[in-house]
N, C-alpha and C positions, 0 to 999 in steps of 0.2 A: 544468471538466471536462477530464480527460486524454484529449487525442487520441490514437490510435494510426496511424503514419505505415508504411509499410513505405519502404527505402531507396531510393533512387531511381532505383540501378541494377536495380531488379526482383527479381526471388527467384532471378535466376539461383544456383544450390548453397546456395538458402536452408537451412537448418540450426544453427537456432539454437533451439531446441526448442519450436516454437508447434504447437499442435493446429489447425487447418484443416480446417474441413470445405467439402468439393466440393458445390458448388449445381448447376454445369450445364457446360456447355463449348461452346467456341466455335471451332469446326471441331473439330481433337484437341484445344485447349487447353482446362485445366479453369480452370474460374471458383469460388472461393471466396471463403472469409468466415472471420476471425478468430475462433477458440471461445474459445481461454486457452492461456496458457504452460502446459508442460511442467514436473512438481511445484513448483506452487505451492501449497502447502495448509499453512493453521495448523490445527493441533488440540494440546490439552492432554490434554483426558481421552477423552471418547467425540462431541467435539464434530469436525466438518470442515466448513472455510470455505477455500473454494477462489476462486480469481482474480475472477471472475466476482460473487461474493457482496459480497466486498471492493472492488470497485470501486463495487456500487451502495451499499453502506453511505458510500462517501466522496462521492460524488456528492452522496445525501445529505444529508450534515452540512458539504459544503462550501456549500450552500445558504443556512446559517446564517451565512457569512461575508462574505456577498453585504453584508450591513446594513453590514458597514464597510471596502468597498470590496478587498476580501481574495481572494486566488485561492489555490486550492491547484496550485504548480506542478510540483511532483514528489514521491512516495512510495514508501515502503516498508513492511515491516510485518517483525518479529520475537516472536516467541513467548518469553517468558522465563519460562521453569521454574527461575532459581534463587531467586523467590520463591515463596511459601508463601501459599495457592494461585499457579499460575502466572497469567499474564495475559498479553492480546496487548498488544504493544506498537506504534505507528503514528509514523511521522517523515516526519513533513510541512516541506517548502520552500514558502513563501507566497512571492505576490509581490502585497506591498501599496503601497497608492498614499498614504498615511503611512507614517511612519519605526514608526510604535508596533504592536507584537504586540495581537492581537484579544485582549480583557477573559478574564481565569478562569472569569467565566460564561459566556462564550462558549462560548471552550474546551470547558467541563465540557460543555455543550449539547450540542457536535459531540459529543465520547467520546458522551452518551447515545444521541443520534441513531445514530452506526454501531452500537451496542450493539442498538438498536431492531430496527435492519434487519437482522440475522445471522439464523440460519434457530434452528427451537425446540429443537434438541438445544442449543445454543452458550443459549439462555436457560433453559432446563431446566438444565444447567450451573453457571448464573453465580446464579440467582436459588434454584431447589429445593436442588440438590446442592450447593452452594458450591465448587463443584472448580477456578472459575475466578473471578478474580479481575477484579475491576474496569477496563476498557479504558483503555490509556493514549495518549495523543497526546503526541509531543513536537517541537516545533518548533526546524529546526534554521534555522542564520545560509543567506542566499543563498551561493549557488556549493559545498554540501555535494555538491550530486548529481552537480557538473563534478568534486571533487576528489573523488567515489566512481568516475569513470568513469576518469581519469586513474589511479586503484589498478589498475581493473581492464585497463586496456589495458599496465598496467606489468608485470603478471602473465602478459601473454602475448594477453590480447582484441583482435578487430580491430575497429579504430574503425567501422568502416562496415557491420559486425552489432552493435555496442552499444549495449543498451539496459537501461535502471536495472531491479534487481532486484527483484521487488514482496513477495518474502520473503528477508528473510537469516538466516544462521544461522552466518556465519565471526565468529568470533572478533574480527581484526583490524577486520574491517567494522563489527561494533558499535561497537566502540572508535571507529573513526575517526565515525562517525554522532553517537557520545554527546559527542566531543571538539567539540563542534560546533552541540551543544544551547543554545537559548537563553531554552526553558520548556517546564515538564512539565503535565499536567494528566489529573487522573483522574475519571471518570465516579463520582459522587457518590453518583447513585444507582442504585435498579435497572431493569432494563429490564421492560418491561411485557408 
């Protein structure tokens, strides 16, 4: 499961585009609770799966993983419409306690299981309307997500609001993601 930390110098001039919602306060100070990033949402057709939805579909199918000692360490997600239908795409960092990538059935298992837990437009979608294509997981080498951070702190980010993108959609970024890949795997079948 992905923790989510805030820095540890506090939020002083936090701004870095998280939704917060205010629970209560504590003298004038407000106490809240993490909602979701600020546009993260895949959709293709008339489907939206926003931060929140996609973390519990990985949650999940990282479940599945659990049987051969497998973690999922960090993620991302990309929508790719230059296939025909489009489909989401998901790049996962494991950190396994073997040298060996979890089985194809495995794999495929997880793609169904997030597949499972998306909400019924994104299955209306994938299974009635065909508009969306089969979910894919791809598994990239360790240290992908240190050399996604190092990109982005190259470009101008500061290391101590950085934190890994949970949708991308730059160019170069897939690129360096895909450079990087060390197995693909697509949900088999349909979701139910």
């Amino acid at each position: 499961m992905i923790q989510r930390r805030f820095p540890t110098s506090g939020l002083c001039r936090y701004h870095v585009g998280d939704i917060l919602r205010v629970t209560g306060f504590h003298n004038s100070a407000p106490q809240f609770d993490f909602v979701r990033r600020k546009n993260v949402l895949l959709s293709i057709d008339s489907d939206k799966t926003d931060e929140s939805e996609l973390q519990k579909a990985l949650e999940n199918a990282s479940r599945l993983l659990q049987k051969s000692s497998t973690s999922v360490v960090e993620y991302t997600s990309f929508v790719d419409t230059y296939t025909i239908p489009g489909h989401y795409i998901i790049y996962w960092e494991l950190l396994m306690r073997t040298q060996r990538i979890p089985s194809d059935k495995t794999l495929e298992e997880c793609c169904l299981t997030m597949e499972e837990s998306m909400n019924s437009v994104y299955s209306q979608c994938r299974v009635a309307d065909r508009s969306i294509g089969p979910l894919e997981i791809r598994v990239v080498r360790n240290g992908t997500f240190e050399e996604l951070m190092d990109y982005a702190i190259s470009r101008g980010a500061s290391i101590n609001l950085y934190k890994a993108p949970r949708c991308v959609n730059s160019t170069p970024i897939v690129e360096l993601l895909d450079s990087r890949m060390v197995s693909s795997d697509l949900s088999r079948s349909k979701p139910h």
